[in-house]
PAVEXKOL-66723 format. One record per residue (C-alpha): x, y, z. Coordinates in Angstrom, 1 decimal, always signed. Example, Ala and Ser with C-alpha at 12.3 -4.5 7.8 and 13.67 -1.06 7.14 Angstrom:
<recs>
{x +12.3&y -4.5&z +7.8}
{x +13.7&y -1.1&z +7.1}
</recs>
This chain:
<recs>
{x +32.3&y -19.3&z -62.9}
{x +35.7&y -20.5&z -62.7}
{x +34.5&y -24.1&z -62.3}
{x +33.4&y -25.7&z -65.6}
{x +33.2&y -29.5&z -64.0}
{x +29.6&y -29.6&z -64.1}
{x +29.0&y -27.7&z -67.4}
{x +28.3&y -29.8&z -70.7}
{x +29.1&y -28.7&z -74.0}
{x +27.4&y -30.7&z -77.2}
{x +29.3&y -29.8&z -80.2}
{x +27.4&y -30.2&z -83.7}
{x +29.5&y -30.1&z -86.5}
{x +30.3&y -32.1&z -89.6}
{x +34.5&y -31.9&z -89.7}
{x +35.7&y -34.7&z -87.8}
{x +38.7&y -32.6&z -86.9}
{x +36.8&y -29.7&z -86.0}
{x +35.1&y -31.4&z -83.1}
{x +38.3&y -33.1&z -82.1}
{x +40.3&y -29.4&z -81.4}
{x +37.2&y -28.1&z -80.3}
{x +36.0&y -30.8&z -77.6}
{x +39.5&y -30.9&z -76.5}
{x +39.7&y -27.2&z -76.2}
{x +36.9&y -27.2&z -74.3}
{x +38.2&y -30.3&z -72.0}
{x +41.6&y -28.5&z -71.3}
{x +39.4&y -25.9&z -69.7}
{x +37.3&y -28.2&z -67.7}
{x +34.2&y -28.7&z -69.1}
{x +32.7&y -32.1&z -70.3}
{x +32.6&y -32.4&z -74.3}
{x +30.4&y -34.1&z -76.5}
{x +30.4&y -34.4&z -79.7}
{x +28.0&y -35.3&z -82.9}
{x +28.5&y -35.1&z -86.7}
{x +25.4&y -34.3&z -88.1}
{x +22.3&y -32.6&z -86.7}
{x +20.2&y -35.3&z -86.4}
{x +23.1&y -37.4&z -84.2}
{x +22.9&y -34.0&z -82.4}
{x +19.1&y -34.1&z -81.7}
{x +19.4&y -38.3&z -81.3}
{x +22.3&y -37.0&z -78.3}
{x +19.3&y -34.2&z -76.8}
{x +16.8&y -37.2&z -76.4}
{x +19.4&y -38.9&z -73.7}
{x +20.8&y -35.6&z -72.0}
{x +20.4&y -31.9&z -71.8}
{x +23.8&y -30.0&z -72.2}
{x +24.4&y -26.6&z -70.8}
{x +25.1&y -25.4&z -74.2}
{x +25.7&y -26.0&z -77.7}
{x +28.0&y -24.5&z -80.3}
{x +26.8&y -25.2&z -83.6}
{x +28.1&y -25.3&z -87.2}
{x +26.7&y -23.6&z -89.9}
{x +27.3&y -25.0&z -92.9}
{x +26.4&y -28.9&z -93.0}
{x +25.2&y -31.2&z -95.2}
{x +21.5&y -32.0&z -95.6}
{x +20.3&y -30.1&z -92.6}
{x +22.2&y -26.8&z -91.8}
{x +22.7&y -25.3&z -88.6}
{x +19.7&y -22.6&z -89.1}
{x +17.5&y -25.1&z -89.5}
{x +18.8&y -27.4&z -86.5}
{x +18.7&y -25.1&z -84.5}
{x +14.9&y -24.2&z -85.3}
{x +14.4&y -28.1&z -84.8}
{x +15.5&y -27.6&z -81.1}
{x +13.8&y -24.7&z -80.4}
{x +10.6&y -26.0&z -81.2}
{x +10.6&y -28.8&z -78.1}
{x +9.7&y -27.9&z -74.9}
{x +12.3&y -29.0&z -73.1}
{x +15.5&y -27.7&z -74.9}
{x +14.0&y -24.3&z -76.0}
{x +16.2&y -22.8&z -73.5}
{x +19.6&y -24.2&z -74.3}
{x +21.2&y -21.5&z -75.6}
{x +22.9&y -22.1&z -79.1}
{x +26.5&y -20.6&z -80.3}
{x +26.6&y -21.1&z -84.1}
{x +29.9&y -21.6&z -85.5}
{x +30.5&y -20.1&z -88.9}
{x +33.3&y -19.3&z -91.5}
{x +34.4&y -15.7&z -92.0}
{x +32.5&y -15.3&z -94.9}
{x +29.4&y -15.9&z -94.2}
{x +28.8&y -13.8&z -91.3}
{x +26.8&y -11.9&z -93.6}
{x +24.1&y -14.6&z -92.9}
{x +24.2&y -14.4&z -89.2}
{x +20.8&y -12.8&z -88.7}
{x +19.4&y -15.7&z -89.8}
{x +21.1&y -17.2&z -86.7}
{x +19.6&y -15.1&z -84.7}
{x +16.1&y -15.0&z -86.4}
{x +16.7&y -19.0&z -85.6}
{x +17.1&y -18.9&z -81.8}
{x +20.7&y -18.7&z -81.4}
{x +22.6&y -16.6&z -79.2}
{x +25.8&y -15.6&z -80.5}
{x +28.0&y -16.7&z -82.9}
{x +31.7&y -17.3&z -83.2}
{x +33.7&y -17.3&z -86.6}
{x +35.9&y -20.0&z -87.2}
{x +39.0&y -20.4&z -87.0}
{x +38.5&y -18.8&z -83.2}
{x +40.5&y -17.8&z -80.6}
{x +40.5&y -20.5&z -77.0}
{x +39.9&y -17.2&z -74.9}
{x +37.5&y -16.0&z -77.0}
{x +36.2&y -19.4&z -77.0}
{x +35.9&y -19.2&z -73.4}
{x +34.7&y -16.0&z -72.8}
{x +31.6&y -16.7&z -75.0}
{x +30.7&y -20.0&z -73.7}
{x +30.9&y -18.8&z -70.2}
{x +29.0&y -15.8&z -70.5}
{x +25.6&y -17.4&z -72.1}
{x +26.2&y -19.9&z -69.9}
{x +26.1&y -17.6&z -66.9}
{x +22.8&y -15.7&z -68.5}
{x +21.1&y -18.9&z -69.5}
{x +21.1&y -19.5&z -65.9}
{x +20.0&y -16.4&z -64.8}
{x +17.4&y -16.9&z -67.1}
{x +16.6&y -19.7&z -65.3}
{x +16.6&y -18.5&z -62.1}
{x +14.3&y -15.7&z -63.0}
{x +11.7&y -17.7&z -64.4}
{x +11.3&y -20.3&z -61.3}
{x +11.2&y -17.3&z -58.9}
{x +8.0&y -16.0&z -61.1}
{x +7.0&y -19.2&z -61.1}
{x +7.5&y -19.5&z -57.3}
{x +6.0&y -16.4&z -57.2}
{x +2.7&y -17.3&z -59.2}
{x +2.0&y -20.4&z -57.1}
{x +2.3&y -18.4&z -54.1}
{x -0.1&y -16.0&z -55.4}
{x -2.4&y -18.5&z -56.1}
{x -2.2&y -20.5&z -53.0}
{x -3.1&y -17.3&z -51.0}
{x -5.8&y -16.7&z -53.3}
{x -7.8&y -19.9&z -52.8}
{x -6.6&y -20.6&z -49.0}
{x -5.9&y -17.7&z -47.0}
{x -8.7&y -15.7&z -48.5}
{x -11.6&y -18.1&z -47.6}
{x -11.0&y -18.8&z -43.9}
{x -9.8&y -15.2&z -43.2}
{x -13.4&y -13.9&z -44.8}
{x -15.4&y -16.4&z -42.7}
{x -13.1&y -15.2&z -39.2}
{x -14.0&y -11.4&z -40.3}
{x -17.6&y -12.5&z -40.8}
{x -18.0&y -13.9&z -37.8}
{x -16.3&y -11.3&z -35.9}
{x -18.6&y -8.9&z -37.4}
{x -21.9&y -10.6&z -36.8}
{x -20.6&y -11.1&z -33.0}
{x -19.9&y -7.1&z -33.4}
{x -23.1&y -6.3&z -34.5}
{x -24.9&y -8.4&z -31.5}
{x -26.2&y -11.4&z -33.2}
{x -25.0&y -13.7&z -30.9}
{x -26.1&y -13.9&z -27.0}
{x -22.7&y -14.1&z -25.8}
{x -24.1&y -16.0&z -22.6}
{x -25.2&y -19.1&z -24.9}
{x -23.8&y -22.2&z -25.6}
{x -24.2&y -21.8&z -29.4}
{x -21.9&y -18.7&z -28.7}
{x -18.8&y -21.1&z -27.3}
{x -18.7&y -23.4&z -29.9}
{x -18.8&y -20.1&z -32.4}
{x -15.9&y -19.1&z -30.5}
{x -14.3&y -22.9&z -30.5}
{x -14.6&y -22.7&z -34.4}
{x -13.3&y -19.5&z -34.3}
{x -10.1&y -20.9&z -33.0}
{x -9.8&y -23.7&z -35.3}
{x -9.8&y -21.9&z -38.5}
{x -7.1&y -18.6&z -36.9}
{x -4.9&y -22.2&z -36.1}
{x -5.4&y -23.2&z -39.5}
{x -4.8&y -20.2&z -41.4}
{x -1.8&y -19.8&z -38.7}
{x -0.4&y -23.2&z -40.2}
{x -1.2&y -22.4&z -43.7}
{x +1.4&y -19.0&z -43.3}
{x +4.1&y -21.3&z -41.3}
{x +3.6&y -23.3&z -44.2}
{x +3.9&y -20.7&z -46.6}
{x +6.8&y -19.4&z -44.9}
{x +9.0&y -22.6&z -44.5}
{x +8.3&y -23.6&z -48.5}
{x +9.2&y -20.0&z -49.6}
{x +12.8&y -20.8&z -47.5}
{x +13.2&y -24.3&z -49.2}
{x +12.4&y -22.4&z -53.0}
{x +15.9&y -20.4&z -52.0}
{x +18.8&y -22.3&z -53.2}
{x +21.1&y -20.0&z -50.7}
{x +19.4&y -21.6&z -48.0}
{x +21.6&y -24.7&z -47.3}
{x +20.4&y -27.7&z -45.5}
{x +22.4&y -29.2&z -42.6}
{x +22.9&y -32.6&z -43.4}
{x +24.2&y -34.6&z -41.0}
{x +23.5&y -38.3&z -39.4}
{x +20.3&y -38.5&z -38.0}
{x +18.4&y -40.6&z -35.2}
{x +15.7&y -42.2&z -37.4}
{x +13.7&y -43.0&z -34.5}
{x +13.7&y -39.9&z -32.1}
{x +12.6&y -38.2&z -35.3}
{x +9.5&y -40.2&z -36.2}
{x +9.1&y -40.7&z -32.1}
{x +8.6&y -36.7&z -32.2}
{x +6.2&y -36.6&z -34.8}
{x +3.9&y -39.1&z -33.6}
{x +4.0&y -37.7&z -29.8}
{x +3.0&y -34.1&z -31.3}
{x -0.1&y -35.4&z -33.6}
{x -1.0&y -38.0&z -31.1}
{x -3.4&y -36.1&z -29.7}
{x -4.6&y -34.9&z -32.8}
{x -4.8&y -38.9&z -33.6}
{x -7.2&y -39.4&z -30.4}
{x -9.6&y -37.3&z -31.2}
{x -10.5&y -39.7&z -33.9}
{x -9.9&y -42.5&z -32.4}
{x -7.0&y -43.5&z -34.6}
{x -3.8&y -46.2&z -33.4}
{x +0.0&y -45.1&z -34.9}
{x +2.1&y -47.7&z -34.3}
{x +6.1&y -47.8&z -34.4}
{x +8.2&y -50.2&z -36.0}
{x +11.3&y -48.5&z -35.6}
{x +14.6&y -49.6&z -34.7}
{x +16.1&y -47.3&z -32.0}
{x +19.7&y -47.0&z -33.4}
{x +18.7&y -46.6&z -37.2}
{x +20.1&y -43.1&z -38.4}
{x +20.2&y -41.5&z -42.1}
{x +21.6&y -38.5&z -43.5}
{x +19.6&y -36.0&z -43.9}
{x +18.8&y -32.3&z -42.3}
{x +16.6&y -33.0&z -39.1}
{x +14.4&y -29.9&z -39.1}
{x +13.4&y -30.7&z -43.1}
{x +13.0&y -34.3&z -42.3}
{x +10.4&y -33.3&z -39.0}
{x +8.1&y -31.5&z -41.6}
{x +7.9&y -33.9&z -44.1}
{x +7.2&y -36.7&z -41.9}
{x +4.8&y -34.1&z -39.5}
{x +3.0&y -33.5&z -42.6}
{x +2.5&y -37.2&z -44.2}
{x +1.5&y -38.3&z -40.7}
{x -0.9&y -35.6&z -40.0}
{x -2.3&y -36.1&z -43.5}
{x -2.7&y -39.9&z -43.1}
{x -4.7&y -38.9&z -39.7}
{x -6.8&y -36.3&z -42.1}
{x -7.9&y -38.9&z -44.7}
{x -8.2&y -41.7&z -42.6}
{x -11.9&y -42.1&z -40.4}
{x -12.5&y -43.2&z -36.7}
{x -11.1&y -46.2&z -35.3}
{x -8.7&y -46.3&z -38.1}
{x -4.7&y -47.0&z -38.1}
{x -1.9&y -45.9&z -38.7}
{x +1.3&y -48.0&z -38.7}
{x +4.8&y -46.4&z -39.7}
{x +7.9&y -48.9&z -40.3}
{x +11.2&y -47.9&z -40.9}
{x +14.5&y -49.6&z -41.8}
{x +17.9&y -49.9&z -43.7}
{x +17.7&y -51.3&z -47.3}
{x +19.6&y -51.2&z -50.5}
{x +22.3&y -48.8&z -49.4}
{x +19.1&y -46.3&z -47.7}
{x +17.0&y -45.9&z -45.3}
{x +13.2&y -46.8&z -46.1}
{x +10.3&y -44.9&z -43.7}
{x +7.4&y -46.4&z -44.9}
{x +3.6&y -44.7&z -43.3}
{x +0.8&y -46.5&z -44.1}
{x -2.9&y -45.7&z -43.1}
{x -5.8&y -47.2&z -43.3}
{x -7.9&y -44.3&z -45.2}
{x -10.5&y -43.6&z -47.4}
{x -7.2&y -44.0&z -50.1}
{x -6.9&y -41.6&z -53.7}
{x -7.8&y -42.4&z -57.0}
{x -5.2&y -42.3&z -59.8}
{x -6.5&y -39.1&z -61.2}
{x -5.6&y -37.8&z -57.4}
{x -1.8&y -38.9&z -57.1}
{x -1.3&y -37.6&z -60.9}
{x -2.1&y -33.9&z -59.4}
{x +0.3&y -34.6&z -56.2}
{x +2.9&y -34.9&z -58.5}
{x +2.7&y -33.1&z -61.0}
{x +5.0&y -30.1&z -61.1}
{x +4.0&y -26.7&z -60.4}
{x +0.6&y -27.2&z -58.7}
{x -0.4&y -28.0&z -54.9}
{x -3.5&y -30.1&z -54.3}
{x -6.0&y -30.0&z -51.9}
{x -9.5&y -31.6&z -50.3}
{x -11.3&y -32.4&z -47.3}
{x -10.8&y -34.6&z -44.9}
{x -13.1&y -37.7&z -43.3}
{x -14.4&y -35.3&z -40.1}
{x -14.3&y -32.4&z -43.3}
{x -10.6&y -30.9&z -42.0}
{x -9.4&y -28.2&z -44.2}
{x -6.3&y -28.6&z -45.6}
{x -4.3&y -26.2&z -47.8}
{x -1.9&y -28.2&z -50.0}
{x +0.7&y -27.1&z -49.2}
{x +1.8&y -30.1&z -46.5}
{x +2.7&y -32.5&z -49.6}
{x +4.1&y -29.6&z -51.5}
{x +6.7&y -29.3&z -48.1}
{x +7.3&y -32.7&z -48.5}
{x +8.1&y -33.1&z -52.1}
{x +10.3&y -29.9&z -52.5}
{x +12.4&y -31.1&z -49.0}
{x +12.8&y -34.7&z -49.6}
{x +13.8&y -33.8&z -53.0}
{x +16.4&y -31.4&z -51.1}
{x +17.6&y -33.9&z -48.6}
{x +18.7&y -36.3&z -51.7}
{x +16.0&y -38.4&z -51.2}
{x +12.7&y -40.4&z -53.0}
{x +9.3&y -40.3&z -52.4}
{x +7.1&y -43.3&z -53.8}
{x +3.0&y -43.2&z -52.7}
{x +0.8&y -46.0&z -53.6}
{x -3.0&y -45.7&z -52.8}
{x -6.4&y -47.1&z -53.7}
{x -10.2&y -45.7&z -53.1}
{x -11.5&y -47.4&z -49.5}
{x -8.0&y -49.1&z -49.5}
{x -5.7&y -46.2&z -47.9}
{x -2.7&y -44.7&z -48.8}
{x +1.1&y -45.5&z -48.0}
{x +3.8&y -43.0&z -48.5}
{x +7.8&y -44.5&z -48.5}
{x +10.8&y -42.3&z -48.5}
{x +14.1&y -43.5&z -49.4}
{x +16.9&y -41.0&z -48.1}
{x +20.4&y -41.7&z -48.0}
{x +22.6&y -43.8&z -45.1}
{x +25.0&y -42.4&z -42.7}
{x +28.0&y -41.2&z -44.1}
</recs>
């Protein structure tokens, strides 16, 4: 790790000339410094952002470092910031309390830079592996469950009705046998969607897998969409309507961008009954590009977009003509706007329908 330019170090510690050397150590080296005098400043500094790590003093006034640092571990959402305490060389005698706190390591004082440096950079390198580790299981986990509840159901209902057709229970001369047959198809194509889908959100989990951003034809890419799922659209006697300009362009990676809008227009055409409409309208505002998709469906209640966003968990249910669907599309299209620097805003009400507006960056 031999940049530090994105790496922030809070520095707790009552000495006002202690946090001076030491931030300015630490700034000579590259990282960004910050810097608070008591632990409760420290904690007030937490509340507004999370550093990558923070070194610690022992031995303050009215709170101590032990107990600080049992402060922090107790929220959520800075348990795993890993804490250097810094202590005197006498009492290193007490560092098992450290430990027995939550921190990490410790460092006596007065310290050497490199040692400094080799300490800070090491948790922080662990710390992220950590991290790493625990949204693979996590990543893991939710895959696990999605196959669970979606791949197992239709696959049991295409192996039972294989076997019954096996066994002979079906004249194979009679109508009711073709449209077994024509159901048959339609849930093989939806579990084969539900593993492409699988697929393409495993690749988007790995941060290896870079994106190719580039400047993008706004239009041909929407245009695409629609002309795959216009069929699709037909069958339900749905309208999509363009209000695109041709020349309007935004950066981001096309093949992402394809999906997510694929799978907001197909699930617009899911939720949304016969004779219905879909209008999509796209333009440049504020510095972005807006795509706004709007249908006119049975719309979700509040309770409903709370569970599309909410982190870790995909959400699923049927559609007006009872389509299956896997929930995973909107997953796709939260995890790759996110990756294409982009925001996703949805707005809905019950017999109302639902519109869905990205904001991704202009050309560059």
């Amino acid at each position: 790790m031999d940049n530090f330019k994105d790496k922030h170090i809070l520095i707790i510690d009552d000495n006002p000339m202690n946090l001076l050397f030491t931030s300015k150590t630490l700034e000579n080296y590259g990282f960004k410094a910050s810097t608070a005098e008591s632990g409760a400043l420290g904690i007030d500094f937490l509340e507004t952002e999370i550093p990558s790590l923070i070194l610690l003093d022992v031995m303050m006034p009215d709170v101590d470092g032990y107990e600080v640092c049992r402060m922090i571990k107790k929220v959520e959402k800075w348990k795993e910031i890993p804490i250097i305490f810094l202590t005197a060389n006498d009492q290193t005698e007490n560092i098992v309390e450290g430990f027995d706190a939550g921190g990490v390591d410790y460092i006596t004082k007065p310290f050497k830079n490199e040692e400094l440096l080799v300490r800070i950079k090491n948790h922080i390198e662990l710390a992220e592996s950590r991290k790493t580790i625990i949204d693979m299981i996590r990543s893991r986990d939710k895959l696990y469950s999605i196959i669970a509840h979606d791949i197992r159901s239709p696959l049991s209902a295409i192996l039972q009705t294989i076997d019954a057709i096996d066994q002979g229970y079906f004249d194979t001369s009679s109508e009711d046998f073709i449209e077994i047959i024509h159901h048959l198809r339609i849930r093989a194509n939806d579990t084969s969607t539900l593993l492409n889908s699988l697929l393409q959100w495993t690749r988007v989990q790995d941060n290896r897998v870079q994106l190719h951003l580039q400047n993008t034809n706004v239009f041909q890419l929407i245009a695409s969409c629609v002309q795959l799922l216009e069929g699709v659209a037909q069958n339900k006697n749905i309208s999509i309507s363009m209000d695109v300009p041709e020349n309007l362009e935004a950066w981001c990676d096309e093949v992402s961008m394809n999906t997510v809008i694929r799978n907001i227009i197909s699930n617009s055409i899911k939720f949304t009954p016969n004779m219905g409409k879909i209008t999509i309208i796209a333009k440049q505002k504020d510095n972005s590009v807006e795509i706004c998709i709007k249908d006119t469906g049975v719309g979700m209640s509040d309770e409903a977009l709370k569970k599309i966003f909410k982190e870790n968990q995909h959400f699923t249910s049927s559609g007006t003509d009872n389509e299956q669907g896997t929930g995973l599309g909107l997953m796709l299209v939260k995890d790759f706007i996110k990756k294409n620097d982009g925001t996703l805003n949805v707005t809905s009400s019950i017999g109302q329908g639902t519109e869905f507006t990205i904001k991704l960056p202009e050309t560059h």
